[in-house]
C-alpha positions as CSV (number, residue, x, y, z in Angstrom):
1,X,102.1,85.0,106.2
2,X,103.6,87.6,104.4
3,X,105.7,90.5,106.2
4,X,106.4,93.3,103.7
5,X,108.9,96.3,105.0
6,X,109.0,99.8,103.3
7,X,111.5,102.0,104.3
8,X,110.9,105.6,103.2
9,X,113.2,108.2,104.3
10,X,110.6,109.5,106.9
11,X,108.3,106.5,107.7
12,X,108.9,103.3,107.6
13,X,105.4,101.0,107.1
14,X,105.3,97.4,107.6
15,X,102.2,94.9,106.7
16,X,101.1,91.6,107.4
17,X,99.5,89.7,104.1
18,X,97.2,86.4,105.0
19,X,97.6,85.3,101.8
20,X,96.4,88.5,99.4
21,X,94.4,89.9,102.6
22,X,96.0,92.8,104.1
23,X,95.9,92.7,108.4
24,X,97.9,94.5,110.5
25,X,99.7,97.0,109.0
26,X,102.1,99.6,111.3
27,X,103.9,103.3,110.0
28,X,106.7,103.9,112.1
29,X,109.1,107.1,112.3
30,X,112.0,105.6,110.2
31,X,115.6,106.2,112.8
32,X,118.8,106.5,111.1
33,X,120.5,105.5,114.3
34,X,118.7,102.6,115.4
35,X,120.7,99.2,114.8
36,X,119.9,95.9,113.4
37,X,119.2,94.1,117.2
38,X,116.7,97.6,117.9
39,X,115.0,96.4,114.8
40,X,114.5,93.0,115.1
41,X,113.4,93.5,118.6
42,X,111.1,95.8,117.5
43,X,109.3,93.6,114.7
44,X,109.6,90.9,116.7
45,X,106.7,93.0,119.1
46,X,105.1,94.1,116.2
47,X,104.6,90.8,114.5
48,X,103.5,89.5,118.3
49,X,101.0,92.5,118.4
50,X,99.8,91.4,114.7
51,X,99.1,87.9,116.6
52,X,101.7,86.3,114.2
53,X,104.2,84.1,115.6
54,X,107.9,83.4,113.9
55,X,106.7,80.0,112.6
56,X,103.9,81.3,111.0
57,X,106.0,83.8,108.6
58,X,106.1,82.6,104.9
59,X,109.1,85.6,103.8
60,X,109.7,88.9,104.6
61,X,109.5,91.1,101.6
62,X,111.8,94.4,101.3
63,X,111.4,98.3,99.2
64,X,113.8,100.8,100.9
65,X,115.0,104.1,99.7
66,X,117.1,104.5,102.3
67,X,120.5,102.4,101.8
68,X,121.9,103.0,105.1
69,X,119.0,100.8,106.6
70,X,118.4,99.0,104.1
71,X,121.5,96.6,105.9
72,X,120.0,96.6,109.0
73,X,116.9,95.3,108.2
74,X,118.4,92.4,106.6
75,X,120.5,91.9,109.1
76,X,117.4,91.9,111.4
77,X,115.2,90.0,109.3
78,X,118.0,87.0,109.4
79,X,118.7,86.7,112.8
80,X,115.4,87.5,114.4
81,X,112.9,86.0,112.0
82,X,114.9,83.4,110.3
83,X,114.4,84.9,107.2
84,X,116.0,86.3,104.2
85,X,114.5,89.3,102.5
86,X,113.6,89.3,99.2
87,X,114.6,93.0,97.7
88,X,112.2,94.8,95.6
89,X,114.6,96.1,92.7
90,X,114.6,97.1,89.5
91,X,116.3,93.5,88.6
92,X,113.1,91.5,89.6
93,X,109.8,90.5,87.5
94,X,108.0,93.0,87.8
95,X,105.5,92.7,84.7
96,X,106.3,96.9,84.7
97,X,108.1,97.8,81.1
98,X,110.3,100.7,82.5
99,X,110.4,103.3,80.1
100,X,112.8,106.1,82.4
101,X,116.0,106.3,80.7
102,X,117.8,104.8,83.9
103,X,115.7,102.0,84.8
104,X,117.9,101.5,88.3
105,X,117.6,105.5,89.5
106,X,113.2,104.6,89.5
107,X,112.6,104.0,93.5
108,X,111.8,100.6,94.6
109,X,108.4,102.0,96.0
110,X,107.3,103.8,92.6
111,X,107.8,99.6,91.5
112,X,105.7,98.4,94.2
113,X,103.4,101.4,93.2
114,X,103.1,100.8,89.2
115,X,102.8,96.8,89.9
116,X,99.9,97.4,92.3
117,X,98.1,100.0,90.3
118,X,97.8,97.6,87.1
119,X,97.4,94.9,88.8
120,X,94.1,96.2,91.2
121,X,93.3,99.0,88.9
122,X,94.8,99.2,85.3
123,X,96.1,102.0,83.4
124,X,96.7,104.7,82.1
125,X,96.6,106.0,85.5
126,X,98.4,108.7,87.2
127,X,99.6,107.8,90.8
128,X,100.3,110.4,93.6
129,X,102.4,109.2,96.4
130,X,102.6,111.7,99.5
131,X,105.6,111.0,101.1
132,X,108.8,112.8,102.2
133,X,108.4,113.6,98.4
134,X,105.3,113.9,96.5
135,X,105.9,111.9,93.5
136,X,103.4,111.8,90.4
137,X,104.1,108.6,88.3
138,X,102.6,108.1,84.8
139,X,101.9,104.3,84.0
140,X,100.3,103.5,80.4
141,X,97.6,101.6,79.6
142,X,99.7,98.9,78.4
143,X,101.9,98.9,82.0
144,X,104.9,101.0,80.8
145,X,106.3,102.9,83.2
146,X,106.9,106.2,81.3
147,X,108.1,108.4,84.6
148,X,106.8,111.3,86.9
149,X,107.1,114.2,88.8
150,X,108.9,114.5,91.8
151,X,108.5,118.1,94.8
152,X,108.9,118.6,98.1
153,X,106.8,116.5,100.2
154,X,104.3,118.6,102.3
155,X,105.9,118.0,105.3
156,X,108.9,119.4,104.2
157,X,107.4,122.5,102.5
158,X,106.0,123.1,106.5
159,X,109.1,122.3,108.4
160,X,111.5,124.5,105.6
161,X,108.4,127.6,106.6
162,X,109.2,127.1,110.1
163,X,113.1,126.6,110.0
164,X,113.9,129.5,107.5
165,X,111.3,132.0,108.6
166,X,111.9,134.3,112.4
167,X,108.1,134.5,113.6
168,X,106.1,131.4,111.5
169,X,105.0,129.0,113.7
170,X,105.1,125.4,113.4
171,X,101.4,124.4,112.5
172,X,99.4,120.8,112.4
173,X,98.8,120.0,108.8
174,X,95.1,120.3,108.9
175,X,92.8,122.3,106.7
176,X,91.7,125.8,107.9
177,X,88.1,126.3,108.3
178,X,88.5,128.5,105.5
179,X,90.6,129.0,102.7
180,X,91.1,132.5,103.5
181,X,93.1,132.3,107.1
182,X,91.6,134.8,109.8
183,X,95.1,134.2,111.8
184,X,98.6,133.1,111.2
185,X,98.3,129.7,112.3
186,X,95.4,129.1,110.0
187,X,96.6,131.2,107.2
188,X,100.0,128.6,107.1
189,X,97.4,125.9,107.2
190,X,95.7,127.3,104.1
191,X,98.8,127.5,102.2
192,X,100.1,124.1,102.7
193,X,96.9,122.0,102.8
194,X,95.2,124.2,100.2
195,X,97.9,125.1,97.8
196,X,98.9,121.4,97.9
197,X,95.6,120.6,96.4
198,X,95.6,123.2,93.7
199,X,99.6,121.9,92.6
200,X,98.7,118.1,93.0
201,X,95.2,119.5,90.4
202,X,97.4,121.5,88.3
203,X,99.9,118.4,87.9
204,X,97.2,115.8,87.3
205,X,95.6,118.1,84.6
206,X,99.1,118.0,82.8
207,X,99.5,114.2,83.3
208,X,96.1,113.5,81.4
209,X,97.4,115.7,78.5
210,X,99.4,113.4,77.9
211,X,98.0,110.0,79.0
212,X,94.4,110.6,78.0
213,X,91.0,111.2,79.7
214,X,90.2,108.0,80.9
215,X,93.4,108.0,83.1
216,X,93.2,106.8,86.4
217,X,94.3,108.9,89.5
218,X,95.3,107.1,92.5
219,X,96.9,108.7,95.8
220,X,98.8,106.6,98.5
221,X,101.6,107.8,101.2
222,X,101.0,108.6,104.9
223,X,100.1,112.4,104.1
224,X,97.3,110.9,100.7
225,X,94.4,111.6,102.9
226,X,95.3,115.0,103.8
227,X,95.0,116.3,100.5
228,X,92.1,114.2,98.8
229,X,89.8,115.4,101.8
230,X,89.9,118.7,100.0
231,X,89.8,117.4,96.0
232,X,87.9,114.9,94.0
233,X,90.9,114.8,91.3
234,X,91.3,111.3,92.6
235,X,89.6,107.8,91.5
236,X,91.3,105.6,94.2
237,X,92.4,106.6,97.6
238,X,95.2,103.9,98.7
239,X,97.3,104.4,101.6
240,X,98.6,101.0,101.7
241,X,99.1,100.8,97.7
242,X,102.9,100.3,98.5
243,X,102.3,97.4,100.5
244,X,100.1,95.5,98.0
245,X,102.8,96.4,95.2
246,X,105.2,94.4,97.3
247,X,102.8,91.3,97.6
248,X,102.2,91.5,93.9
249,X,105.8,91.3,93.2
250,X,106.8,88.5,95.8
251,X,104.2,86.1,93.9
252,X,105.4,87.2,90.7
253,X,108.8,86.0,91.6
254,X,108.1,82.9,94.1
């Protein structure tokens, strides 16, 4: 079995490949002060939760944005499941040709992302990850990596609302019953939930300008369903797309 970590700056989502099946699969709140023995005795419950035991794991397979925990996981990985990681970085095979004009400054998870895409999908195809950013990443038919778009994740378009604003509440990101809120609480709701669709429809319309009209549009990240319950911009709905990016790129490099 394959155990593949991604460490986003707000969640941090493990998953447990069976060869190029997916099974359990965990988002945790990612905790900047949590150290290398609290994480290894945490995966170490996960992976027994999973039903898989230590001598069962094949590798442990690594994407972080976060270089501070990045470390620790290691760390964790070695002395808790005897294993080393393998890095996803822009160093590796990817079978991705990077076109951004820094190569290293393009996130290990838009790799994982761009790898799984043409590999399960194909291009051109516009990908939509909802994270702590939203990031929109343009991938050609031929499986360059041209670039993207990068805004404030909704999450953190709500909690700036609340923090910078004397009587806004915070609100559940749900959609309203109606786009035009009756109440305050609903009213925020409409603005996040529904103006995130209209910027993620405005941005894809640009992105197929450029990469044509049989461009693909898939959405992954923890917050993806949120917004495609209110669009049909998107072909593919993929909250685990990270996940199966890294278990692409671990074959291609084992």
């Amino acid at each position: 079995m394959l155990l593949t970590i991604d460490i986003g700056n707000t969640t941090l989502t493990l998953g447990l490949f069976e060869g190029q099946k997916l099974g359990a699969r965990w988002r945790l709140a990612t905790d900047y002060e949590r150290l290398p023995d609290e994480y290894g005795l945490q995966i170490l419950g996960l992976l027994q939760n999973g039903g898989c035991s230590i001598a069962q794991l094949d590798g442990v397979c690594l994407s972080s944005v976060v270089p501070p925990i990045t470390g620790r996981i290691i760390t964790a990985s070695k002395q808790y499941l005897n294993q080393d990681c393998f890095v996803v970085d822009h160093s590796i095979k990817t079978g991705i040709n990077i076109q951004y004009d820094e190569p290293r400054a393009v996130g290990s998870d838009r790799l994982c992302d761009a790898a799984a895409v043409m590999h399960l999908y194909g291009g051109p195809a516009c990908v939509v990850d909802f994270g702590t950013a939203t990031t929109f990443n343009a991938i050609t038919k031929e499986g360059e990596y041209l670039g993207g778009a990068i805004t404030p994740g909704i999450n953190i378009s709500a909690e700036a609302l609340f923090s910078r604003t004397a009587k806004l509440p915070r609100v559940e990101l749900a959609a309203p019953p109606a786009v035009i809120g009756r109440n305050t609480v609903h009213a925020i709701q409409s603005g996040l939930v529904f103006g995130y669709v209209s910027l993620v429809e405005g941005m894809v319309a640009r992105f197929r300008k450029v990469l044509g009209d049989d461009m693909k549009v898939i959405a992954t990240g923890g917050y993806s369903e949120i917004v495609a319950d209110e669009t049909d911009v998107f072909t593919t709905v993929a909250p685990w797309l990270t996940l199966y990016g890294m278990r692409i790129l671990w074959d291609l490099n084992h």
